[in-house]
Every structure is written in C-alpha cells, then in structure tokens.
N, C-alpha and C positions, 0 to 999 in steps of 0.2 A: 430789633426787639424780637426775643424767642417766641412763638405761639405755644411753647411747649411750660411748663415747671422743671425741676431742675431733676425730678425723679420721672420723669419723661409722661408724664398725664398732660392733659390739654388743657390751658388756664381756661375756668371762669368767665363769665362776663366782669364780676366786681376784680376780679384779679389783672386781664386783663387793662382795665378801666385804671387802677390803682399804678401797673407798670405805664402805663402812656401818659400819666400825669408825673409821674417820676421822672421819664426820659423826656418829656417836656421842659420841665420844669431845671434840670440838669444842660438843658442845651440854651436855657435862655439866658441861666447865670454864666456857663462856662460853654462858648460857642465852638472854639478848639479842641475838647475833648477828643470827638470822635477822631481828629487826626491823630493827636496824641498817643489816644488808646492804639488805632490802627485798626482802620475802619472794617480788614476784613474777619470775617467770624473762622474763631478756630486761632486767631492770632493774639499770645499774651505781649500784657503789659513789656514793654521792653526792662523796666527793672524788674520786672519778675525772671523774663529770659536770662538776666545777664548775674543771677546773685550766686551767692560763693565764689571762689578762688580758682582757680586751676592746679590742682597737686604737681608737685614738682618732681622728677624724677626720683630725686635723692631722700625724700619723703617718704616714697613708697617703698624705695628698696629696704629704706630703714622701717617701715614696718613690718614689712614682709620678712627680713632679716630676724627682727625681735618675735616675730609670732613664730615661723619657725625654730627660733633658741628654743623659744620656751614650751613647743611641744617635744622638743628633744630632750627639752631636759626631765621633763614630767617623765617620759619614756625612759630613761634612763633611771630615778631617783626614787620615784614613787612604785608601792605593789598595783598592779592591775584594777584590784576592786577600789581603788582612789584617784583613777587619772579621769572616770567620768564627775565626782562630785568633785571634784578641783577646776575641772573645765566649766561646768556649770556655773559655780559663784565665780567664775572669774566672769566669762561671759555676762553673766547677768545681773551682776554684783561690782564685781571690780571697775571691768571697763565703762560701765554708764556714770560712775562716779568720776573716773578719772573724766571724765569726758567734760562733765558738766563742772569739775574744777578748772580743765584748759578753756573751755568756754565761758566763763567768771573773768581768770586771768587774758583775756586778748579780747574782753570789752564787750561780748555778745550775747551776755546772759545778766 
C-alpha cells in the first residue's frame, strides 16, 4: 500500500483508513492476488505488459512505402500553398477515421 495519493500528496488519516479496509478486504476474498498482480511495486499487471501485437515487417514497409507515395505525390500534384491544408485533414481527419473503421472491422472497437 502507497503512503502517498496518486498526485503525490501524503494520504489522510480517513483515506488512509478507507485504503487498508480496501486492501483488507480484497485479500480476504481473493488471497492470490498479490502473486498474481506481482508483488513487487513498479511491476504491471502481466496483461497489461503483454497487449497489442507485434508489427510485422511487411506491415511497416508497407506503411512507410504508402506514407512516402503519398507525400511525393502531394509534392508533385498539388501548388505549395495546399500541401499544408491537405496534410492536416488527412492527419487529423482522414487517418483517425480510417483507423477507427480498421478497429470496428478486427473486433476491437
């Protein structure tokens, strides 16, 4: 248990009081936790450690590939005073859409 709160001030007596009935009460339902957790401090949840995927090579060149086209093509296509407001809505606009439709489609949203 932290002596501390989470914005680093030093708990209360009632706050305190209120965590060691919590962490009481939590060890007398479930007595394994703390191995669980992983007793030492500073160490996450092991599925917190382990979430998302690993990017695969091929993944990356093909972003990298597709984000380079398509600043070359901007530089080639468009006048100068339009490749920052084309970069912006795409950044800010395009891509969080696209994102949050591939995230929909593969079940995580």
């Amino acid at each position: 248990m932290s002596e501390r709160s989470a914005d680093g001030r030093p708990l209360d007596a009632d706050e305190a009081k209120a965590l060691q009935g919590i962490e009481r009460d939590l060890r007398d339902e479930d007595p394994e936790f703390p191995q669980r957790l992983g007793d030492r401090p500073g160490v996450f949840h092991p599925p917190v450690r382990q979430t998302g995927t690993p990017l695969s090579v091929r993944l990356v060149l093909v972003v990298l590939g597709a984000a380079l086209g398509f600043a070359g093509l901007l530089y080639l296509v468009l006048p100068q005073n339009l490749i920052i407001p084309v970069v912006l809505v795409t950044l800010f606009v395009l891509l969080p859409a696209a994102c949050l439709v591939w995230a929909r489609r593969s079940g995580e949203l």
